[in-house]
TIDREN-247977 format. One line per field, with one value per residue (C-alpha): residue in one letter; x, y, z. Coordinates in pm, 1 decimal. Layout:
residu	(A / ...);
c1	(X / ...);
c2	(Y / ...);
c3	(Z / ...);
***
This chain:
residu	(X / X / X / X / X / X / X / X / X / X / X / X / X / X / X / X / X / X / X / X / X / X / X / X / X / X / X / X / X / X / X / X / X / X / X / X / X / X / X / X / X / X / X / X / X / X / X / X / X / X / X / X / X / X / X / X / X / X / X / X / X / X / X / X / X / X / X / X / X / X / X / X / X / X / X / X / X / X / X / X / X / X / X / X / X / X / X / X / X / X / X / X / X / X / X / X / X / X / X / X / X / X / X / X / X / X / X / X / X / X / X / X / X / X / X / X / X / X / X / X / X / X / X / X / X / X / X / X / X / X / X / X / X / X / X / X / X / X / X / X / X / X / X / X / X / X / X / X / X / X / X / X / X / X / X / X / X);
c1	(0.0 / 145.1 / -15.8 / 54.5 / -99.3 / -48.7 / -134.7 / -332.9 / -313.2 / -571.8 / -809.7 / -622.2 / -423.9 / -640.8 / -792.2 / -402.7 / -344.8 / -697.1 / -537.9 / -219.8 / -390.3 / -546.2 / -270.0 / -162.0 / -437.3 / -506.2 / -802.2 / -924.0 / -817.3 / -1062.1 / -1054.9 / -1262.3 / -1331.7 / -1436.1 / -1468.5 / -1706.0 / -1909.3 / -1676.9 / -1369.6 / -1340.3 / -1432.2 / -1588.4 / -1298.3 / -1047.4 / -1324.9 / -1293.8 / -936.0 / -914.0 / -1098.7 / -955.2 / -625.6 / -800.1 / -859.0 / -1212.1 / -1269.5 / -1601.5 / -1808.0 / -1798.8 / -2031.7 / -2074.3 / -2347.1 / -2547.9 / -2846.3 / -2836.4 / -2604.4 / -2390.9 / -2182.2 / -2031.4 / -1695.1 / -1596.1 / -1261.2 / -953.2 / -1004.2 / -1356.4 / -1450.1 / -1759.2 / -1783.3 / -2038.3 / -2162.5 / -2275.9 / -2387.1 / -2772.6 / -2760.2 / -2873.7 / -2812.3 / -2608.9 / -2831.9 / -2930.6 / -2624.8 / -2564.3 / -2908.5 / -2750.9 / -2474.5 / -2198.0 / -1990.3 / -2056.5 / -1946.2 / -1578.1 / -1511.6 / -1560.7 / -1176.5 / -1247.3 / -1118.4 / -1385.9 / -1438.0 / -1647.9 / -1759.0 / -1848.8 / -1700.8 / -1642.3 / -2000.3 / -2012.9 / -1645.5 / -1723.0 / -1867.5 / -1465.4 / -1225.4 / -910.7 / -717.6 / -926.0 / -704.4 / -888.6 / -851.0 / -948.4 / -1021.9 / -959.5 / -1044.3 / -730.0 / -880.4 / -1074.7 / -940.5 / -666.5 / -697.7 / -487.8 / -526.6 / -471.1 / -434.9 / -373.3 / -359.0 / -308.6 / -293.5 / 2.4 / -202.1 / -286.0 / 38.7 / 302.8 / 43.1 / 66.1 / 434.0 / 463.2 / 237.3 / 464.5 / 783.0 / 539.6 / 362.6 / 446.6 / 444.5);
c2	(0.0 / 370.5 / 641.6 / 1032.5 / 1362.9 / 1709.9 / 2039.6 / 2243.1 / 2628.7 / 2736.3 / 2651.3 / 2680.1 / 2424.0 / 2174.7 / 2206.4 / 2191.0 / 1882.6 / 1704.2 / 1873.7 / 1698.9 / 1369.1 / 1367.1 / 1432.5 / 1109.9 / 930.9 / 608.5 / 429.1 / 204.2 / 438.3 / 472.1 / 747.9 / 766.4 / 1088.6 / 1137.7 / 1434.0 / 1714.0 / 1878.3 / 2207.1 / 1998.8 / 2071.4 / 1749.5 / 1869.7 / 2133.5 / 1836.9 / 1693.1 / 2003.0 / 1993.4 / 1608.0 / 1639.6 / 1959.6 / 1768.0 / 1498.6 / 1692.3 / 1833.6 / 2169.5 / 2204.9 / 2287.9 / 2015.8 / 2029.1 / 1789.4 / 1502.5 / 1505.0 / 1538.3 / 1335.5 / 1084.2 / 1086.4 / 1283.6 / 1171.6 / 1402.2 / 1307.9 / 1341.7 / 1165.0 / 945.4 / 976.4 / 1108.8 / 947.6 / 1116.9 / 946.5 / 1105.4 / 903.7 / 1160.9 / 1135.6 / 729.4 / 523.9 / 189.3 / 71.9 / -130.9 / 206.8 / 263.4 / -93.8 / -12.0 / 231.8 / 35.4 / 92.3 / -258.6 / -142.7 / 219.6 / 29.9 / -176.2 / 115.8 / 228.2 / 527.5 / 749.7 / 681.3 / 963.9 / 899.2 / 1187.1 / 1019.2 / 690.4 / 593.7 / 548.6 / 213.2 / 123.5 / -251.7 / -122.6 / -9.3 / -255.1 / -284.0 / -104.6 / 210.1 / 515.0 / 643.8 / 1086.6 / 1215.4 / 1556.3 / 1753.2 / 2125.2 / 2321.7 / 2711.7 / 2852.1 / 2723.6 / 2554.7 / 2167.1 / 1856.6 / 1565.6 / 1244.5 / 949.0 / 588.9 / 333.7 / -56.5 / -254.1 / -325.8 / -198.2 / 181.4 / 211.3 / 343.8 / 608.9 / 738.2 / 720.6 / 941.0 / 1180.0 / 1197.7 / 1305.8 / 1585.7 / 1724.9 / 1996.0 / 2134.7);
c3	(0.0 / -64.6 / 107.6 / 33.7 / 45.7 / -129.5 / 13.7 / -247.8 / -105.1 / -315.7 / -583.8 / -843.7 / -719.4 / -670.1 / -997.3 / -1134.1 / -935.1 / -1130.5 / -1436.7 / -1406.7 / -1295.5 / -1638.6 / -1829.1 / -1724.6 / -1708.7 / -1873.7 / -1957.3 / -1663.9 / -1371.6 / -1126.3 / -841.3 / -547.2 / -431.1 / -56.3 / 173.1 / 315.6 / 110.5 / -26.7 / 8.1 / -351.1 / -509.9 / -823.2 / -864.5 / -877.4 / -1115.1 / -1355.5 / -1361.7 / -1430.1 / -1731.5 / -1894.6 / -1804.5 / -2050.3 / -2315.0 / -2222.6 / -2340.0 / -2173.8 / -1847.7 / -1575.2 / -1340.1 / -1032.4 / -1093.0 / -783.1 / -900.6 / -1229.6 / -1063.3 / -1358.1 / -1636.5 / -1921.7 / -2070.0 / -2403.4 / -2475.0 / -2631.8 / -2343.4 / -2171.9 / -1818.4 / -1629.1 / -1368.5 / -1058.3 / -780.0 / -493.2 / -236.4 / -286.6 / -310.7 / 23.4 / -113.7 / -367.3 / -560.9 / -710.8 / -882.7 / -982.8 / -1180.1 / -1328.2 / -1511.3 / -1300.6 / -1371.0 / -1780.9 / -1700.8 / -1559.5 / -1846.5 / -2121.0 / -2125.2 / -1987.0 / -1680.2 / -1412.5 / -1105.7 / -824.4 / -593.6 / -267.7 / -373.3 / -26.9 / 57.4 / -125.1 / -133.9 / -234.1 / -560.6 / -661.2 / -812.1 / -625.0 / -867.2 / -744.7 / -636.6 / -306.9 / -264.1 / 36.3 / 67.0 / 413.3 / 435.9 / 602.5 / 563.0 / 274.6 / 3.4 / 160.3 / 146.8 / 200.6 / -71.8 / 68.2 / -186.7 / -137.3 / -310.1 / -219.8 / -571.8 / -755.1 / -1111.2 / -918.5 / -681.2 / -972.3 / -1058.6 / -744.9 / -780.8 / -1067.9 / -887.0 / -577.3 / -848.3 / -1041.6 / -741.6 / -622.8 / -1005.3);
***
C-alpha cells in the first residue's frame, strides 16, 4: 500500500493537481473521491478532465447521478452523495461504465467502497482554511500504486 498527500493552497491548485492527474491518465483508472461537502471534489473533477482533453463545463453530478466528458479518453464522472443503497447505482450500469476504457471519477465513492475494483485510487479531501486543502491518496494494488508514484515526483508542479 502507498499512502501520500499534497497540500493544495488554493483553488487553483487543486484544480491543477486534477489537471495533471489527467494528463496522465489512462483508460481504466478509477478514483474515489471522498470528503465534506466544499472539500473541492468537483474542482479536482474540472481539472481532471480539462487535463483529458475536455474543453467544456464540468459540473458535479449530484443530481443526475452521472456525467459523461468526451474526450480523447472519456470522463464518467459518478456522484454518490444522494444514493442510500447501492443497488441504485448498480441499476444504473456501473460494472458497464468500468469496463468502457475510460477514466472513471467517483464523488463520494467511499459510501459504497465494495462497488470499486481494487485497482481504485482512493482521494481524500480535508479542508485546512478557505481554500486551503490537504489531498490524501492511497492506493493498495500493484495496477494503481506506480500512478501514485509518478504523482509523488510531479507534485508539487
Amino acid at each position: 500500500m502507498l499512502k501520500t498527500s499534497f497540500n493544495c493552497d488554493t483553488v487553483e491548485l487543486t484544480h491543477q493537481l486534477g489537471m495533471m492527474i489527467g494528463q496522465k491518465a489512462k483508460p481504466g483508472d478509477i478514483w474515489s473521491l471522498s470528503g465534506p461537502l466544499g472539500a473541492g471534489k468537483t474542482q479536482f473533477v474540472k481539472g481532471l478532465a480539462k487535463g483529458l482533453g475536455f474543453e467544456g463545463v464540468v459540473t458535479s453530478p449530484t443530481f443526475t447521478l452521472q456525467h459523461i466528458y468526451e474526450s480523447p479518453i472519456p470522463l464518467y464522472h459518478f456522484d454518490w452523495y444522494r444514493l442510500n443503497q447501492p443497488k441504485a447505482e448498480e441499476d444504473l450500469g456501473w460494472s458497464e461504465w468500468l469496463g468502457r476504457g475510460g477514466v472513471v471519477a467517483v464523488e463520494w465513492g467511499d459510501k459504497f467502497p465494495k462497488l470499486l475494483p481494487p485497482a481504485s485510487i482512493k482521494l481524500s479531501f480535508e479542508i485546512l482554511s478557505e481554500e486551503g486543502r490537504r489531498l490524501s491518496v492511497e492506493a493498495a494494488h500493484p495496477e494503481s500504486i506506480p500512478r501514485v508514484e509518478e504523482l509523488i515526483l510531479c507534485w508539487p508542479p
